[in-house]
Structures are given as structure tokens and as C-alpha cells.
C-alpha positions in Angstrom: 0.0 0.0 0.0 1.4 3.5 -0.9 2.5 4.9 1.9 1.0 8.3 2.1 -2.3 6.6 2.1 -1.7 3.9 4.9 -0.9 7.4 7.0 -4.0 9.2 5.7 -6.1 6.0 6.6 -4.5 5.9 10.2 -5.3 9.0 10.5 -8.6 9.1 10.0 -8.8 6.3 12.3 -7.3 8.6 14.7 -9.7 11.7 13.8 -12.9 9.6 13.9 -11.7 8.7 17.8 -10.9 12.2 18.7 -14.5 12.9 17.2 -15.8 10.3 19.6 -14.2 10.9 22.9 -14.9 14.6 21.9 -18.6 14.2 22.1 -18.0 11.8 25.0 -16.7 14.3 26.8 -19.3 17.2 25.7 -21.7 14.6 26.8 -20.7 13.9 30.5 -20.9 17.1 32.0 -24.5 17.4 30.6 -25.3 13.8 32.5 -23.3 15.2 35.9 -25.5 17.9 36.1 -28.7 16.2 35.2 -27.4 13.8 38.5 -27.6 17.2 40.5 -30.3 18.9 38.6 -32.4 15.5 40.0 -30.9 15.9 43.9 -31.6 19.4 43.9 -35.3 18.4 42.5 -35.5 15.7 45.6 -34.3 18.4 48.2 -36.6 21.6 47.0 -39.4 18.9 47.6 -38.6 18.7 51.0 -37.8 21.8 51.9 -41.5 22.5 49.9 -43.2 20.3 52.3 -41.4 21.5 55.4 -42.3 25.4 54.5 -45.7 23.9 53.7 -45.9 22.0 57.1 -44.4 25.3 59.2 -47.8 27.6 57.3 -50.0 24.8 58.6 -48.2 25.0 62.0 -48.8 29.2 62.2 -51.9 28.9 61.5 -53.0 26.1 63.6 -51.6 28.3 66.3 -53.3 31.3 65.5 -56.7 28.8 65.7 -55.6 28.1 68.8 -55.4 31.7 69.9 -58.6 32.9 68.4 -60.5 29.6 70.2 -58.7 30.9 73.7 -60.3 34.3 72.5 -63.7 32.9 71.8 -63.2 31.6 75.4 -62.8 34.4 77.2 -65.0 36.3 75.6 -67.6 33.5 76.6 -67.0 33.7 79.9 -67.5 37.3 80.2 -70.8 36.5 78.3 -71.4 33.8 81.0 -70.4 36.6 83.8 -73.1 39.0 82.5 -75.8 36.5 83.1 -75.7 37.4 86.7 -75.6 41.2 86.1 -78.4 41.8 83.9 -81.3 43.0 85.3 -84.3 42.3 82.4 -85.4 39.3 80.2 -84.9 40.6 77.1 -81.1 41.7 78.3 -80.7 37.8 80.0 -82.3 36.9 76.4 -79.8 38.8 74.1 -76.5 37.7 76.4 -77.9 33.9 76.0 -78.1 34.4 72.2 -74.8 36.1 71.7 -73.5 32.9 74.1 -74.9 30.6 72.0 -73.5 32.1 68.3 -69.6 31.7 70.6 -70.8 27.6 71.0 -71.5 27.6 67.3 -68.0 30.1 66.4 -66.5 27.5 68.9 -67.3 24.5 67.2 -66.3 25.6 63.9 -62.4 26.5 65.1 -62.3 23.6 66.6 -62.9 22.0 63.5 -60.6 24.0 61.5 -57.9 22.7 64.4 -58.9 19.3 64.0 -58.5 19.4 60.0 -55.2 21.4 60.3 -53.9 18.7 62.8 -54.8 16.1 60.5 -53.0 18.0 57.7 -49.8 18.2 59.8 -50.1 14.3 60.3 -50.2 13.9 56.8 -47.8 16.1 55.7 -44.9 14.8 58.0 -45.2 11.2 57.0 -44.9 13.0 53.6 -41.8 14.8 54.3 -40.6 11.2 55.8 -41.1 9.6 52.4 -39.8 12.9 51.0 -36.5 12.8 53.1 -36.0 8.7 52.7 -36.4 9.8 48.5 -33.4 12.7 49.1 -31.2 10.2 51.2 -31.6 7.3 48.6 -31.0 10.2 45.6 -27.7 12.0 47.3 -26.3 8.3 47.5 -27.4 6.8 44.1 -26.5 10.8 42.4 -22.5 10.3 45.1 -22.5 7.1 42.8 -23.7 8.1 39.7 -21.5 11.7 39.5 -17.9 9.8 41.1 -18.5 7.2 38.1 -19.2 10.0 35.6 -16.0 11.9 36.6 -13.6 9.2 36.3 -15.1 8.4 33.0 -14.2 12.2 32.3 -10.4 11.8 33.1 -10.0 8.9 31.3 -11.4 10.5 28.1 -9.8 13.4 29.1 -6.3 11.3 28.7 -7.6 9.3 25.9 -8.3 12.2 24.1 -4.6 13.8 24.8 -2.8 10.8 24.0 -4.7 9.9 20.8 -3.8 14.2 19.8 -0.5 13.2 20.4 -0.6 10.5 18.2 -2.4 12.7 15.8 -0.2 15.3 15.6 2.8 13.1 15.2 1.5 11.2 12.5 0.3 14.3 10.2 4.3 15.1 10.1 4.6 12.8 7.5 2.1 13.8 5.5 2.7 16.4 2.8 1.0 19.7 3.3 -0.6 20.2 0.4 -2.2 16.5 1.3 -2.6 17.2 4.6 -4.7 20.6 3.7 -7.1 18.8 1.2 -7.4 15.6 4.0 -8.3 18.8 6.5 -10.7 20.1 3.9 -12.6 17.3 3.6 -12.7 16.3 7.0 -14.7 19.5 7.7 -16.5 19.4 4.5 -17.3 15.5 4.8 -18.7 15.4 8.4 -15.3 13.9 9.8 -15.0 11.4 7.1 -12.1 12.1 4.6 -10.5 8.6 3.9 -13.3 5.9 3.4 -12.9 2.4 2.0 -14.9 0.9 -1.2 -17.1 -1.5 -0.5 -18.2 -4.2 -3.4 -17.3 -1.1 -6.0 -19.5 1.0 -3.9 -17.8 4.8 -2.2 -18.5 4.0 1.4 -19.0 7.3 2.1 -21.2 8.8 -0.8 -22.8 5.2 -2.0 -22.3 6.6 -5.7 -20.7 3.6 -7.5 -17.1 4.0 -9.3 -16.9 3.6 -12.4 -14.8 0.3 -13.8 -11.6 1.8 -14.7 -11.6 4.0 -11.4 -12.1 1.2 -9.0 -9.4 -1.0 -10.5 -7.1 2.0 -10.0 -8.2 2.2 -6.4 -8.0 -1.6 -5.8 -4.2 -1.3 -6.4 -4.0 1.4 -2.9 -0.6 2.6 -4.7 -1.8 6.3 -4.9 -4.3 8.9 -3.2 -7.3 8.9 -5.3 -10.2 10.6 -5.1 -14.4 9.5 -5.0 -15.1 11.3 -9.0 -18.6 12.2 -6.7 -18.0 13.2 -3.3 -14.0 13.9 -3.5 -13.3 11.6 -0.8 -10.0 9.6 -0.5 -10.4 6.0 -1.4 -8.8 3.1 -0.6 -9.2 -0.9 -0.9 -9.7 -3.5 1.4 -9.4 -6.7 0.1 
């Protein structure tokens, strides 16, 4: 095989795994951060369901306050009773006692449904904190794995631009430019093999004189359709 094109075929071997580990390696800081993106999810629950559970909390307390309120003003009702000196007074001091009974009973059913509320939304919070606890481990696991995947490609990808770079020195420039060219042009493939008479990168077939010529792999030639460098694998 001419020699020029056994060094443009490595190094299109060596360009098609830089592409790779380069999109490996945009690819894993997406994933570390949907890892976190997902914790931080699991933990704003929480701390949703805690704010939520400290509102029910104030207000169950102020409840509370207004029953103690509906109580002492009750007993002052109560107090009058013995201070009033005609029916219809004794009469209106009973009503007004009786609408504090009914304002009485209603708190205490508001209390009663925000107390079942707080029940409910601490075992919720539970379940919420046992989700955050099992997510920070499994996302510990998950991001530790995705960063030594990172150095790895990280050194990959170095040694494999070494090994680049030291292989395009023996390539002519003017070669080198046109096998740049097409890299760009080509969507990273610049050097592809024929297949059964076939361009494996355009699928235009050659023509019988061309792919004899290309069978012999003693020259760089050139796809007559998409201008890529051909070679033959036997």
C-alpha cells in the first residue's frame, strides 16, 4: 500500500476517535449535572413540604389563639348572666353565648382538619427525606463514576492528539490541507474504503476503470462524486 495513504487512513482512524471521545466528553458534564439537577429536585421537595408544614403550623396556632379568644370572651358572656337585670337583656346575652358555641365549634374544626394535615404532611416529608437520602447516595454514585469516565477521556483524548499530531508530520501539506478540507467538509470522514465497487462514504458507485485503480491502494485517489480519498480493502 502507498505509503501516504496507509498514514492518511490511520489518520482518519485517529480523527474519527478524537470525534468520539470529543462528544463523550461534551456529553458527561450534561449527565453530571442532570445527577444534580435531579438531587436538587428531591431536596426543594422537602424543603417544599417542610415550608408547607411550618404555614399549617402558624396557622394552627393562630386557631388556637382565636378559640382561647372565643373563650374568654364567653366567659364574660357567662359573667353577664348574673348582672343583667331584664329578660330581654338575659335573652340577648344567651343568644350572643350561643352564636360563641356555634364560632366555637367551627375553630375547633378547622384545628382538627389542620392537625390532620400536619399528620399527613410529615409522613410526607418522611417519604420525601427517605427519596433525598436514597437520591444524594445513588447521584454520590452516579456523578464519582461520571468523573472518572471524564479523566479517562480526558487522557484518551490527549494521547490519541498526540498520536495525531505526530502522524500528520509525514504527510505532505498540500495533502494534509485537502485531507483537512474534507474532514470538515465531509462530516469527519475524509479517507473511506470501497465496498463491493461501492464509495462508502457517498454510495455513488465508481466507475470500472476507477475502482481497479483504487484496488491497487498505490496512490491517493479521489471518489469522482463526493471527492473523498479512497482506498481498498481486500
Amino acid at each position: 500500500m502507498d505509503h501516504e495513504l496507509r498514514i492518511l487512513i490511520d489518520l482518519q482512524a485517529l480523527d474519527t476517535r478524537i470525534a468520539g471521545l470529543e462528544r463523550q466528553l461534551e456529553a458527561i458534564p450534561a449527565r453530571i449535572q442532570t445527577v444534580r439537577d435531579t438531587t436538587l429536585e428531591a431536596r426543594r421537595e422537602v424543603e417544599r413540604l417542610r415550608a408547607q408544614l411550618d404555614e399549617i403550623k402558624k396557622e394552627t396556632r393562630a386557631k388556637e389563639k382565636e378559640l382561647d379568644y372565643q373563650a374568654s370572651q364567653r366567659a364574660k358572656c357567662e359573667a353577664r348572666l348574673y348582672e343583667v337585670k331584664t329578660n330581654k337583656e338575659y335573652s340577648a346575652v344567651l343568644a350572643e353565648i350561643e352564636t360563641l358555641k356555634v364560632e366555637k365549634a367551627r375553630i375547633e374544626e378547622e384545628i382538627l382538619s389542620l392537625m390532620e394535615a400536619q399528620e399527613r404532611i410529615t409522613r410526607e416529608i418522611a417519604e420525601a427525606e427517605a427519596r433525598l437520602h436514597a437520591r444524594e447516595q445513588a447521584g454520590g454514585v452516579e456523578e464519582t463514576r461520571a468523573q472518572g469516565e471524564l479523566r479517562e477521556a480526558e487522557a484518551a483524548l490527549a494521547q490519541v492528539r498526540g498520536e495525531r499530531e505526530s502522524l500528520s508530520r509525514d504527510v505532505p501539506r498540500d495533502v494534509l490541507a485537502t485531507y483537512r478540507r474534507l474532514l470538515r467538509g465531509r462530516g469527519g470522514l475524509a479517507v473511506v474504503p470501497v465496498q463491493g465497487g461501492i464509495c462508502a462514504g457517498c454510495h455513488v458507485a465508481l466507475t470500472p476503470q476507477h475502482f481497479q485503480e483504487v484496488r491497487l491502494n498505490q496512490t491517493v485517489l479521489a471518489c469522482e462524486s463526493c471527492g473523498r480519498i479512497l482506498y481498498w480493502v481486500a
